[in-house]
Each structure stands twice: as structure tokens, then as C-alpha cells.
PDB file of N, CA, C, O and CB in Angstrom:
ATOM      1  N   UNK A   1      21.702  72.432  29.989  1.00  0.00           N
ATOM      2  CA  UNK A   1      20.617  73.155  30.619  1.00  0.00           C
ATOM      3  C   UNK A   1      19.512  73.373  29.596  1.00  0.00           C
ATOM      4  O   UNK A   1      19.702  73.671  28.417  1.00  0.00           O
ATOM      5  CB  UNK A   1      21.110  74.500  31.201  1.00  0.00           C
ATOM      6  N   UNK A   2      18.185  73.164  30.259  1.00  0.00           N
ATOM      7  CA  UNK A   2      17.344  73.386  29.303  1.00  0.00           C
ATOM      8  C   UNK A   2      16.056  74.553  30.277  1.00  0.00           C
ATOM      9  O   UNK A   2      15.933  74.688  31.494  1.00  0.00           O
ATOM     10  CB  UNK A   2      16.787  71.685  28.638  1.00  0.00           C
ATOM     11  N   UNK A   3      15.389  75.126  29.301  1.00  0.00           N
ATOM     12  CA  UNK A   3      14.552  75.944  30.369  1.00  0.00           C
ATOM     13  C   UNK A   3      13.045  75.242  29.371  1.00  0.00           C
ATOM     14  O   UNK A   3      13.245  75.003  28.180  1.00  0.00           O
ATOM     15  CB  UNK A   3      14.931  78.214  30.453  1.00  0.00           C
ATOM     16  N   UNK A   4      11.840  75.009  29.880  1.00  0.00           N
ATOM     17  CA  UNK A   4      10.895  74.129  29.712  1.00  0.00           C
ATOM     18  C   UNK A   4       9.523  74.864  30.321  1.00  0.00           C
ATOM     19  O   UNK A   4       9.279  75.396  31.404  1.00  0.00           O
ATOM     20  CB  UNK A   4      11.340  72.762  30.394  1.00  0.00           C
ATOM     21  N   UNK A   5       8.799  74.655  29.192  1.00  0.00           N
ATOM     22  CA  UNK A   5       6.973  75.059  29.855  1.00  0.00           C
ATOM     23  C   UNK A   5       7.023  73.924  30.954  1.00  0.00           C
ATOM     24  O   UNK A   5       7.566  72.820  30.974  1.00  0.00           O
ATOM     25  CB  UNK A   5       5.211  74.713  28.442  1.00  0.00           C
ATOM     26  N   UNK A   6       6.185  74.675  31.932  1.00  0.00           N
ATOM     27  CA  UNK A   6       5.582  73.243  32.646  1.00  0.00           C
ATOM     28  C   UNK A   6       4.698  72.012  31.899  1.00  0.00           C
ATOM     29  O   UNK A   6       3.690  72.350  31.279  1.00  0.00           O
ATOM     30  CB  UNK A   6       4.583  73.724  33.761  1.00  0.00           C
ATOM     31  N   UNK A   7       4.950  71.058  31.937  1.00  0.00           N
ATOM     32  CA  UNK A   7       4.017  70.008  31.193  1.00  0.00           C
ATOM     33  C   UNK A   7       2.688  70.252  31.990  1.00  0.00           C
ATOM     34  O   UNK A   7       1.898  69.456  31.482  1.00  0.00           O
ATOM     35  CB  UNK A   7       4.588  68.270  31.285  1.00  0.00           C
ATOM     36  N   UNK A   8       2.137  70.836  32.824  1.00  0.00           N
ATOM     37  CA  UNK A   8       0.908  70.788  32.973  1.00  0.00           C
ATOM     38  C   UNK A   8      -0.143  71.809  32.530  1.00  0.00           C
ATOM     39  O   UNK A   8      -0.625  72.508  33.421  1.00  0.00           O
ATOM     40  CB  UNK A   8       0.854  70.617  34.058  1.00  0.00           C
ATOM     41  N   UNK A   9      -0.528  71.975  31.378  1.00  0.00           N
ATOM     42  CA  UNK A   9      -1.242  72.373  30.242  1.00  0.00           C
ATOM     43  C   UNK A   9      -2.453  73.551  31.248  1.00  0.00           C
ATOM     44  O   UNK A   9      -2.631  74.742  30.993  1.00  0.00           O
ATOM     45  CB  UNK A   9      -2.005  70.742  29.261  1.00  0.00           C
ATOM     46  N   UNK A  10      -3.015  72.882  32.192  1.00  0.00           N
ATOM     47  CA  UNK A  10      -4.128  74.002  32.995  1.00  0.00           C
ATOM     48  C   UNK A  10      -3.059  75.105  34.020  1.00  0.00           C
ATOM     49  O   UNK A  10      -3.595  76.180  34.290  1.00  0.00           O
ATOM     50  CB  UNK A  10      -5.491  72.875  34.311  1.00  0.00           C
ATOM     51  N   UNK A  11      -1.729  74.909  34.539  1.00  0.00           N
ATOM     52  CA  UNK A  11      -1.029  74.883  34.879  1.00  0.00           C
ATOM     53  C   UNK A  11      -0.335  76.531  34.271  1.00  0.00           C
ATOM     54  O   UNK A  11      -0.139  77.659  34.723  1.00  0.00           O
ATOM     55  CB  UNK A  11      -0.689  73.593  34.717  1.00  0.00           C
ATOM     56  N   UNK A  12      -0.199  75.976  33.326  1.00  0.00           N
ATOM     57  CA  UNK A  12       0.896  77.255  32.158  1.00  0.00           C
ATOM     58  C   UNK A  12      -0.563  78.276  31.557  1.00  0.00           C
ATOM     59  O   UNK A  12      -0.546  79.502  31.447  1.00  0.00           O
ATOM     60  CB  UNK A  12       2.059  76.054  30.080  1.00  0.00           C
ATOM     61  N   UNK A  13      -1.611  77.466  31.272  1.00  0.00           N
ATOM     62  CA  UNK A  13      -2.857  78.781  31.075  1.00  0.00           C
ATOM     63  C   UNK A  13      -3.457  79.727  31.828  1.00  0.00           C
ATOM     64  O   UNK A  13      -4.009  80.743  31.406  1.00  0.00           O
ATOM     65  CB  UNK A  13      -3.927  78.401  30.783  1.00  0.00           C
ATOM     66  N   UNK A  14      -3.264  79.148  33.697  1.00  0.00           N
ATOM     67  CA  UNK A  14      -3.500  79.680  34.179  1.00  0.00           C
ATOM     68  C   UNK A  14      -2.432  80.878  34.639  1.00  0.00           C
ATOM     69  O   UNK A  14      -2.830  82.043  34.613  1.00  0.00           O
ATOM     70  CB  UNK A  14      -4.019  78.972  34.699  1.00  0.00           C
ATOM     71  N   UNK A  15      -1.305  80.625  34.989  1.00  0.00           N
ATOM     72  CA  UNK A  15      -0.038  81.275  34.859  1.00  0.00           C
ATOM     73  C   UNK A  15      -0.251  82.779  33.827  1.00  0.00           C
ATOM     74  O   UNK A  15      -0.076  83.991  33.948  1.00  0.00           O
ATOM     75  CB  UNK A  15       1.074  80.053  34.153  1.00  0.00           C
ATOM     76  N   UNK A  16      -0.755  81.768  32.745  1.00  0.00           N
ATOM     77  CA  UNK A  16      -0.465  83.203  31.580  1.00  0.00           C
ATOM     78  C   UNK A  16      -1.155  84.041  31.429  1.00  0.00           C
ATOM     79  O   UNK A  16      -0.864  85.206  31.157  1.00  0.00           O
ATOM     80  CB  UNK A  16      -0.369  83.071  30.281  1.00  0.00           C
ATOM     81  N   UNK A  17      -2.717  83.332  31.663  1.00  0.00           N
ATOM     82  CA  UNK A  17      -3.743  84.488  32.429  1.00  0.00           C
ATOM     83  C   UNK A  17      -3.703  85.510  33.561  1.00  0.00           C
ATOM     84  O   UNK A  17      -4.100  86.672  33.487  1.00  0.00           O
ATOM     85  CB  UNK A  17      -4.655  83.898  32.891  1.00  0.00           C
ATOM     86  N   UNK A  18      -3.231  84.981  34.485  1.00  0.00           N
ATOM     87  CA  UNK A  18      -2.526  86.153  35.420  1.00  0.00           C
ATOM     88  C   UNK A  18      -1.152  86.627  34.933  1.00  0.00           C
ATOM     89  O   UNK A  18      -0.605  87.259  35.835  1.00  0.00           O
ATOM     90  CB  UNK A  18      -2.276  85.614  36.958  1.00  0.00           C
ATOM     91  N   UNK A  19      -0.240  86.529  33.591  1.00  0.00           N
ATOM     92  CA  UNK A  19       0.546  87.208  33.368  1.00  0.00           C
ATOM     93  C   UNK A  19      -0.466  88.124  32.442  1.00  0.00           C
ATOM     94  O   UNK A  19      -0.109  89.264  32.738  1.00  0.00           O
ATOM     95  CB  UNK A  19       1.788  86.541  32.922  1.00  0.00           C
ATOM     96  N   UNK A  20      -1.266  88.216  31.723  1.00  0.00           N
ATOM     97  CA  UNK A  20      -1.910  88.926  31.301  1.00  0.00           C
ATOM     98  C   UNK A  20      -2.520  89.922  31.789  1.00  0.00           C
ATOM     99  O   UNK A  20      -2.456  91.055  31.311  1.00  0.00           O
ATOM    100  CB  UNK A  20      -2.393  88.457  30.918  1.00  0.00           C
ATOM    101  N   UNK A  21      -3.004  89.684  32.531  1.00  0.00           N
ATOM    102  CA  UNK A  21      -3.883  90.498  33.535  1.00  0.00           C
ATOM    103  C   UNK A  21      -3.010  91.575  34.222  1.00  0.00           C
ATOM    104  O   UNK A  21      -3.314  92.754  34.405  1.00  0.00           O
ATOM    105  CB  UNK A  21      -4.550  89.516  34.701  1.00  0.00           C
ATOM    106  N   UNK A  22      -1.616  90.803  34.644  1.00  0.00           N
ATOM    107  CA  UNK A  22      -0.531  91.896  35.482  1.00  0.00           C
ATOM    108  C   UNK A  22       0.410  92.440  34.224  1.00  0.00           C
ATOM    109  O   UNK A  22       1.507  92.958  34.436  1.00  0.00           O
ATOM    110  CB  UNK A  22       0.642  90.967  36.894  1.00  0.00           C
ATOM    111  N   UNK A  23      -0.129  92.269  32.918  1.00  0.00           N
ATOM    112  CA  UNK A  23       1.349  93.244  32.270  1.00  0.00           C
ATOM    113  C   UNK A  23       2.062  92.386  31.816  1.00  0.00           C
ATOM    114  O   UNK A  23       2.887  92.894  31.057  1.00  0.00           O
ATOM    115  CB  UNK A  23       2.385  94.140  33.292  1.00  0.00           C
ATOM    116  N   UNK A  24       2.175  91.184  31.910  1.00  0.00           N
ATOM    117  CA  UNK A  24       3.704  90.522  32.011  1.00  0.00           C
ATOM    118  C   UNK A  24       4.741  90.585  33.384  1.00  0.00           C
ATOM    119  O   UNK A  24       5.963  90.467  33.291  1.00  0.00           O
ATOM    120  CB  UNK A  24       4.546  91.272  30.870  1.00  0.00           C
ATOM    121  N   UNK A  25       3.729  90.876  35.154  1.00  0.00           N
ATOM    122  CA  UNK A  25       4.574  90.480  35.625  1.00  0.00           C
ATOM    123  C   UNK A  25       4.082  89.878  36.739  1.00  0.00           C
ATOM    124  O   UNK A  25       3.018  90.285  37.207  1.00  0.00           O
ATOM    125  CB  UNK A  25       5.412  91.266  35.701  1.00  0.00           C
ATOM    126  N   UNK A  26       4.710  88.914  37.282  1.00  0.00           N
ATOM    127  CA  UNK A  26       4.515  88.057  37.876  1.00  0.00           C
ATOM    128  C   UNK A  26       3.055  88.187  38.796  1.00  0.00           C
ATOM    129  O   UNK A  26       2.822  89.032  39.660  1.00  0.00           O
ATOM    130  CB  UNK A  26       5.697  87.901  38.460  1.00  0.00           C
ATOM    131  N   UNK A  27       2.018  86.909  38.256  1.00  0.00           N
ATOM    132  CA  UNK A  27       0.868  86.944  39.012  1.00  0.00           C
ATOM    133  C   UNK A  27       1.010  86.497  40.265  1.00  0.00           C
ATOM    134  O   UNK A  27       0.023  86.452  40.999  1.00  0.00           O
ATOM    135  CB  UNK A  27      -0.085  86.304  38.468  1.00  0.00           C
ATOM    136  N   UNK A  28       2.361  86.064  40.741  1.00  0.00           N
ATOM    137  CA  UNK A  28       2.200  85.340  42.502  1.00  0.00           C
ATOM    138  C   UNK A  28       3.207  85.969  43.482  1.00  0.00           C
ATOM    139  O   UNK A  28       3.961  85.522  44.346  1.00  0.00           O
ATOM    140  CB  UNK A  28       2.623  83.463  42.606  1.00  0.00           C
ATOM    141  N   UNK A  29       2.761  87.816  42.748  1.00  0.00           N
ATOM    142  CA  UNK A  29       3.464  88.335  44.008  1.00  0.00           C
ATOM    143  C   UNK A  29       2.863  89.813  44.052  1.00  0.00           C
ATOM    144  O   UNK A  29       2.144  90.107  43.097  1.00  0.00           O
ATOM    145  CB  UNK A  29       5.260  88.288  43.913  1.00  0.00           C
ATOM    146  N   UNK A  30       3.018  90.559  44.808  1.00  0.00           N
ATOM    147  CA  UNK A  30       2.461  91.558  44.631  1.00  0.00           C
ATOM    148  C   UNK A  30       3.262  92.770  43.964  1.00  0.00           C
ATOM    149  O   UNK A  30       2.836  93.567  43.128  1.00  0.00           O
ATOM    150  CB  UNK A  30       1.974  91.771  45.750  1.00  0.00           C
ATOM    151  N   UNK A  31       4.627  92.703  44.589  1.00  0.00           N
ATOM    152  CA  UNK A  31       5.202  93.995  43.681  1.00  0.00           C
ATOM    153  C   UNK A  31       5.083  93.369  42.239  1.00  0.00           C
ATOM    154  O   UNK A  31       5.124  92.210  41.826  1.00  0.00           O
ATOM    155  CB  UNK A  31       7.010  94.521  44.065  1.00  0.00           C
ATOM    156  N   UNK A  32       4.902  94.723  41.579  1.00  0.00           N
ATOM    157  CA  UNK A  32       5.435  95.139  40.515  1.00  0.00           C
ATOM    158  C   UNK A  32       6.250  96.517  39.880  1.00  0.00           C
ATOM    159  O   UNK A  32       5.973  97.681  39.590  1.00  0.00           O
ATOM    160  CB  UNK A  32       4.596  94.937  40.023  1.00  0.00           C
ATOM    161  N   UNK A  33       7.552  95.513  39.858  1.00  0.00           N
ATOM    162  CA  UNK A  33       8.340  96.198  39.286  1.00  0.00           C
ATOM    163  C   UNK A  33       9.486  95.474  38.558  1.00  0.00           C
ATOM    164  O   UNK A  33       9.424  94.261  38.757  1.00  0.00           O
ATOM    165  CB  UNK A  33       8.700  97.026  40.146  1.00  0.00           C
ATOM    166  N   UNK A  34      10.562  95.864  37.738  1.00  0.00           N
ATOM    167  CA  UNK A  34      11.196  94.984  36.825  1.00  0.00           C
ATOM    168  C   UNK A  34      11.610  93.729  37.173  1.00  0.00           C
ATOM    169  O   UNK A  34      11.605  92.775  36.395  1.00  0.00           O
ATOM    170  CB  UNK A  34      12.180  95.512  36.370  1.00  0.00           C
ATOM    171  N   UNK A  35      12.040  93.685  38.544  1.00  0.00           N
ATOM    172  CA  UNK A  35      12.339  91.882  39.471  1.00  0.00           C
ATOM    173  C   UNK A  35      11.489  91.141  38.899  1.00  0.00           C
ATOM    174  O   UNK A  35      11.900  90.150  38.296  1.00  0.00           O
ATOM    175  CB  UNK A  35      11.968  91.617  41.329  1.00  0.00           C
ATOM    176  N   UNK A  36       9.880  91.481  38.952  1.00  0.00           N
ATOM    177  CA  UNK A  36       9.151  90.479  38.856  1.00  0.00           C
ATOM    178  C   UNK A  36       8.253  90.760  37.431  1.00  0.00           C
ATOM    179  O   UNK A  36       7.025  90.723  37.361  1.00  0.00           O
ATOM    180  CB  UNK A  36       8.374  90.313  40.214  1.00  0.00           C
ATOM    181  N   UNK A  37       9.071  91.011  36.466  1.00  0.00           N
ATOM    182  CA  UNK A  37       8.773  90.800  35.172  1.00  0.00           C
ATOM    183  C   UNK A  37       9.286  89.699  34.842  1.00  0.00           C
ATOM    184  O   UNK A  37      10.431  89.322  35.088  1.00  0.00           O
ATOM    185  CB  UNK A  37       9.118  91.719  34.361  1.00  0.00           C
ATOM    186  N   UNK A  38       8.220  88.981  34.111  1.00  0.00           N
ATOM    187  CA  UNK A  38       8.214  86.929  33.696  1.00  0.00           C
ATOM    188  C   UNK A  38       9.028  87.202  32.367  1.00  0.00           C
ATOM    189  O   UNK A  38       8.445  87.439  31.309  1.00  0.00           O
ATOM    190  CB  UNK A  38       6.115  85.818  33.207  1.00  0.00           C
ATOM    191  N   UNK A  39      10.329  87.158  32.469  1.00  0.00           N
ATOM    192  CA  UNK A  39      10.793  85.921  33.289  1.00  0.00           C
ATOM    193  C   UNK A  39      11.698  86.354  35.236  1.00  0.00           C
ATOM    194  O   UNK A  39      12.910  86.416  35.030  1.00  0.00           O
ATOM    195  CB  UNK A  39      12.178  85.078  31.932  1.00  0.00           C
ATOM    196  N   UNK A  40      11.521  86.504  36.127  1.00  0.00           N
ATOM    197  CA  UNK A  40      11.527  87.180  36.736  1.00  0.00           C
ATOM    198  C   UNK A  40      12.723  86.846  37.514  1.00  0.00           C
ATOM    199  O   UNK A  40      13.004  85.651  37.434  1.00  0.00           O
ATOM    200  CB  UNK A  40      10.458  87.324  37.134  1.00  0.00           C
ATOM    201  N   UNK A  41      13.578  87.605  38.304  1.00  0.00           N
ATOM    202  CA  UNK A  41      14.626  87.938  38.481  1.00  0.00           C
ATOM    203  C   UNK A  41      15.166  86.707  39.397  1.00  0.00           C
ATOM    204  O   UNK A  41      16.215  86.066  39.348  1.00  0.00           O
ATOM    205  CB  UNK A  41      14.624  89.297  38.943  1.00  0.00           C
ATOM    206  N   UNK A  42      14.210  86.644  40.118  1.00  0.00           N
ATOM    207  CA  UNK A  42      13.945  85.413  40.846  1.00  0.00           C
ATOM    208  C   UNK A  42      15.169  83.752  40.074  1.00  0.00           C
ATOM    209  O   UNK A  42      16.253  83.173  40.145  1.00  0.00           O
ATOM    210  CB  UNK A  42      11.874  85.213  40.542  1.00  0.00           C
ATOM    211  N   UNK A  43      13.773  83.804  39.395  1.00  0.00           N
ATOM    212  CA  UNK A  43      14.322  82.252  38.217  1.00  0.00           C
ATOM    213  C   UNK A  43      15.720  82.883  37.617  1.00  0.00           C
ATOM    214  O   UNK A  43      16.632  82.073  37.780  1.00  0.00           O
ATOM    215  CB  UNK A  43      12.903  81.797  36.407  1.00  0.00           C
ATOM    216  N   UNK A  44      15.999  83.663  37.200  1.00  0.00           N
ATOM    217  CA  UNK A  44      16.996  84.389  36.121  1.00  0.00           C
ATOM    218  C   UNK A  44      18.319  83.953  36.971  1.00  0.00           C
ATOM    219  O   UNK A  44      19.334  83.406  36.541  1.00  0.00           O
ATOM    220  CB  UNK A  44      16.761  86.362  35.862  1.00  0.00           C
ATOM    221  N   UNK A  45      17.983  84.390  38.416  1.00  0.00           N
ATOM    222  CA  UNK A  45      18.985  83.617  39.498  1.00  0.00           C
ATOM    223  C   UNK A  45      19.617  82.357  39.620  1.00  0.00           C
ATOM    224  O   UNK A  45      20.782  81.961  39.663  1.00  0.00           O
ATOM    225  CB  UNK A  45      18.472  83.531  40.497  1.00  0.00           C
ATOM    226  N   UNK A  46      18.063  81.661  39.678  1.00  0.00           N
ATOM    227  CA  UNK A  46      18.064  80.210  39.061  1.00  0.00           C
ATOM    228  C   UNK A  46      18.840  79.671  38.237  1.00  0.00           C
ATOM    229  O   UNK A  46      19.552  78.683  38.416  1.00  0.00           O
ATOM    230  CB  UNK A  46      17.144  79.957  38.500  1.00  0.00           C
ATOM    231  N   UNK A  47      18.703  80.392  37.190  1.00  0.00           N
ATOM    232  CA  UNK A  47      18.976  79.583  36.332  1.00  0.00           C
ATOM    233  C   UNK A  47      20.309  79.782  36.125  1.00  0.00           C
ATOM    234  O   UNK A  47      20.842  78.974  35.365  1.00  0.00           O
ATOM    235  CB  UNK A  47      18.215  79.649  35.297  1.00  0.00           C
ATOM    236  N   UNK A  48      21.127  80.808  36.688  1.00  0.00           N
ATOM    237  CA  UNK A  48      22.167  80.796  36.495  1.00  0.00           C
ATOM    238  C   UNK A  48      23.404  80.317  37.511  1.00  0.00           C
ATOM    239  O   UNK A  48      24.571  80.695  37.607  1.00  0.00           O
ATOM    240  CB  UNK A  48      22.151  81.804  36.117  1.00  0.00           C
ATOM    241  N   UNK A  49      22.541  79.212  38.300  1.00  0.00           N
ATOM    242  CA  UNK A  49      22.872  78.625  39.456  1.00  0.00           C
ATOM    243  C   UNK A  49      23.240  77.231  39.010  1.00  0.00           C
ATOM    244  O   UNK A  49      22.332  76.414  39.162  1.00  0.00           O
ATOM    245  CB  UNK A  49      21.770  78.711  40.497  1.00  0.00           C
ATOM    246  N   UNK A  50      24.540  76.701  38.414  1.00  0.00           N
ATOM    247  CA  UNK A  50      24.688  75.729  37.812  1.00  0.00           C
ATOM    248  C   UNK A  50      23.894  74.486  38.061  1.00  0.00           C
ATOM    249  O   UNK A  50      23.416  73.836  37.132  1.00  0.00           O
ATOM    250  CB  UNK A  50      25.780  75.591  37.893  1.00  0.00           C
ATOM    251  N   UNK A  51      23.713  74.061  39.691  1.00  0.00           N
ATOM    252  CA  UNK A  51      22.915  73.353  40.529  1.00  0.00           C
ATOM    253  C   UNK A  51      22.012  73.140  40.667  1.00  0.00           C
ATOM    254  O   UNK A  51      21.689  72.025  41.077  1.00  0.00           O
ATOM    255  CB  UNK A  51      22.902  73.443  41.203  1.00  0.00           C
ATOM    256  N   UNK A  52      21.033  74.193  40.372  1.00  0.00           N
ATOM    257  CA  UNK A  52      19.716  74.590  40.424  1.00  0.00           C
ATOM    258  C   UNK A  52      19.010  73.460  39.189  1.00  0.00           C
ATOM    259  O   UNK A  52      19.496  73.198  38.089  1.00  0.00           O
ATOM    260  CB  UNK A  52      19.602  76.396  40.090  1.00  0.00           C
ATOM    261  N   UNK A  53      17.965  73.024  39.679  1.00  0.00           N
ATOM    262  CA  UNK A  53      16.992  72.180  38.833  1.00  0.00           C
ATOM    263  C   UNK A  53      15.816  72.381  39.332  1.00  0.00           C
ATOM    264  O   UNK A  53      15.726  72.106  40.528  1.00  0.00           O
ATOM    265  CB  UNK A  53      17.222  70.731  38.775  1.00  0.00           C
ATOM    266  N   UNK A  54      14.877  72.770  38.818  1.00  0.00           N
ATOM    267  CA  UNK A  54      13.137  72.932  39.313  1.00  0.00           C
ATOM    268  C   UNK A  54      12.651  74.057  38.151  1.00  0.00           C
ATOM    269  O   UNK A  54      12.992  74.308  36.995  1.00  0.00           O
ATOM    270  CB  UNK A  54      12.846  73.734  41.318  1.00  0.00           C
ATOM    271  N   UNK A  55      11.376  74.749  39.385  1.00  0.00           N
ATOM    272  CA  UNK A  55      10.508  75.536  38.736  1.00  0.00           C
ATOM    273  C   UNK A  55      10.751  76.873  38.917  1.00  0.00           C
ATOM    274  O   UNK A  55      11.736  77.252  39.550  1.00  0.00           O
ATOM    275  CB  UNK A  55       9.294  75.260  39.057  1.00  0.00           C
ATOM    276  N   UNK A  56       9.842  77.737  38.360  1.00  0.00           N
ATOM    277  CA  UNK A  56      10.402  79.108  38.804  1.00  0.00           C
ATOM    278  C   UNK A  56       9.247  79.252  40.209  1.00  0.00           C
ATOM    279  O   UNK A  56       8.767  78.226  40.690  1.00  0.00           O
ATOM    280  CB  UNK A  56      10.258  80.565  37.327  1.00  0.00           C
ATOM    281  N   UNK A  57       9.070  79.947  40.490  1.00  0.00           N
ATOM    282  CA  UNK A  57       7.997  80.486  41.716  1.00  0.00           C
ATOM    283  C   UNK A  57       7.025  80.077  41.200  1.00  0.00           C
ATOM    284  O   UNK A  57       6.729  79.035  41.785  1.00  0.00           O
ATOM    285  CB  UNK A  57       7.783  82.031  42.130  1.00  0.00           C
ATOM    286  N   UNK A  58       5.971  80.392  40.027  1.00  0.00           N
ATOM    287  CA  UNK A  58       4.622  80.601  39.512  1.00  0.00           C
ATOM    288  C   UNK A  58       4.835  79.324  39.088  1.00  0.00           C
ATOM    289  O   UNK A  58       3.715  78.929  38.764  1.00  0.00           O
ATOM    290  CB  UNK A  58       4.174  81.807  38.470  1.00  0.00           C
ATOM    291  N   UNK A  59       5.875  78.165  38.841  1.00  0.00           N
ATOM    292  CA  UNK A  59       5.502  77.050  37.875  1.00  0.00           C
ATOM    293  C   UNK A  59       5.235  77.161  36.746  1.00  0.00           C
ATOM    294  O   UNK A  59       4.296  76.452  36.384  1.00  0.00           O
ATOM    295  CB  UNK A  59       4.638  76.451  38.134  1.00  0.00           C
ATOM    296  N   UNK A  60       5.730  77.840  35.933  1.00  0.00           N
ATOM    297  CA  UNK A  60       5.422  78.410  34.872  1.00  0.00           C
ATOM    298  C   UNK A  60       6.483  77.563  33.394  1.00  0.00           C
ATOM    299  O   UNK A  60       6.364  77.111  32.255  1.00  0.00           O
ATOM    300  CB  UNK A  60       5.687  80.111  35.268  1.00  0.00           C
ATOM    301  N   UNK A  61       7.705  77.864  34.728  1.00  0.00           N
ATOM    302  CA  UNK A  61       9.013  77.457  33.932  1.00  0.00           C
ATOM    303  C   UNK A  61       9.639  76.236  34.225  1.00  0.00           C
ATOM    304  O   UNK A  61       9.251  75.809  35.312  1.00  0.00           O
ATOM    305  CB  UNK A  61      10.053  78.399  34.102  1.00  0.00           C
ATOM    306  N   UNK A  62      10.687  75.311  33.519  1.00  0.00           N
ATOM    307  CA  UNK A  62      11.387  74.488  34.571  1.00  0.00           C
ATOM    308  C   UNK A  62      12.022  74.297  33.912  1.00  0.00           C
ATOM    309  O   UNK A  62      11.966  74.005  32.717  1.00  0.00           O
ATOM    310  CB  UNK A  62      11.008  73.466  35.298  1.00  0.00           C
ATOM    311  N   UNK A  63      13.299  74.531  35.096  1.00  0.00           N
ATOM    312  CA  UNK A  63      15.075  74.236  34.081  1.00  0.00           C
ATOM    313  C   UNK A  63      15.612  72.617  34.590  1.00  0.00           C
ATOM    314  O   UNK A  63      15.394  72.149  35.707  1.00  0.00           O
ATOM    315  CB  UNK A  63      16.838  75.788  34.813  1.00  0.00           C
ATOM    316  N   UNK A  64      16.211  72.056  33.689  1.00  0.00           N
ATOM    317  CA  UNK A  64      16.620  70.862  34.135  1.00  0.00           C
ATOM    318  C   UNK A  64      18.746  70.795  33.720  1.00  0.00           C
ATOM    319  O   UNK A  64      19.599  71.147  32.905  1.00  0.00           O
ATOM    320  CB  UNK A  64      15.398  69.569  33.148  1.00  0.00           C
ATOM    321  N   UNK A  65      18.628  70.392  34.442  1.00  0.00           N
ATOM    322  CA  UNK A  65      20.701  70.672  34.066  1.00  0.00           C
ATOM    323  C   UNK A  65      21.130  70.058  33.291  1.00  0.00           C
ATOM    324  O   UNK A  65      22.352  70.060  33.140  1.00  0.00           O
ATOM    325  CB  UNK A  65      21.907  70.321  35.083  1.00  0.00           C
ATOM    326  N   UNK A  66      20.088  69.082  32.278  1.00  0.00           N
ATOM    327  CA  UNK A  66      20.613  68.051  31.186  1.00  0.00           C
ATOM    328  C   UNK A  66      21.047  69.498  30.106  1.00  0.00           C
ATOM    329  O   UNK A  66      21.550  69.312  28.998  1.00  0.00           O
ATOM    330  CB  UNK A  66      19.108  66.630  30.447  1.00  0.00           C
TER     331      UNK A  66
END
């Protein structure tokens, strides 16, 4: 398992700009509260889903099962 920036460079700046803006938590949702602190509870799920391969919600992240 690996967890990975998105390779798309406008992609991860824009992401981090709205993590900036919200605190550190997730710019593509509206609550805020610890769930959706990046890295957010969401992906954390993810990733601990042996199966699971992709992105997190925001595209921010991406786990691959190699």
C-alpha cells in the first residue's frame, strides 16, 4: 500500500488552498468537524479497506494496493 499526492500539480494546489482557507479541513464539504480534518475520516476508511484503490473525496490523495 502506498498513499500518493495526486500527480496533478493544479489539482493538489488547489486542494491545499481550500485546505488553507478551512483550517486543515476538508474544502469539499461543509461540516467542519474532526471527520473532515485532511486527512479525513472518510479516506482513513479507505485506506484501511484492503481493496480499496483510488482517491480520497477532494483528490488530494491516492492509495494504490502495490
Amino acid at each position: 500500500m502506498a498513499i500518493t499526492l495526486n500527480p496533478d500539480a493544479e489539482v493538489v494546489k488547489t486542494v491545499r488552498e481550500g485546505l488553507k482557507k478551512k483550517n486543515g479541513y476538508c474544502p469539499c464539504v461543509l461540516e467542519v468537524n474532526e471527520d473532515t480534518k485532511c486527512m479525513c475520516k472518510e479516506f482513513r476508511d479507505q485506506i484501511a479497506d484492503p481493496d480499496f484503490e483510488g482517491f480520497c473525496h477532494c483528490m488530494l490523495y491516492y492509495k494504490s494496493k502495490e
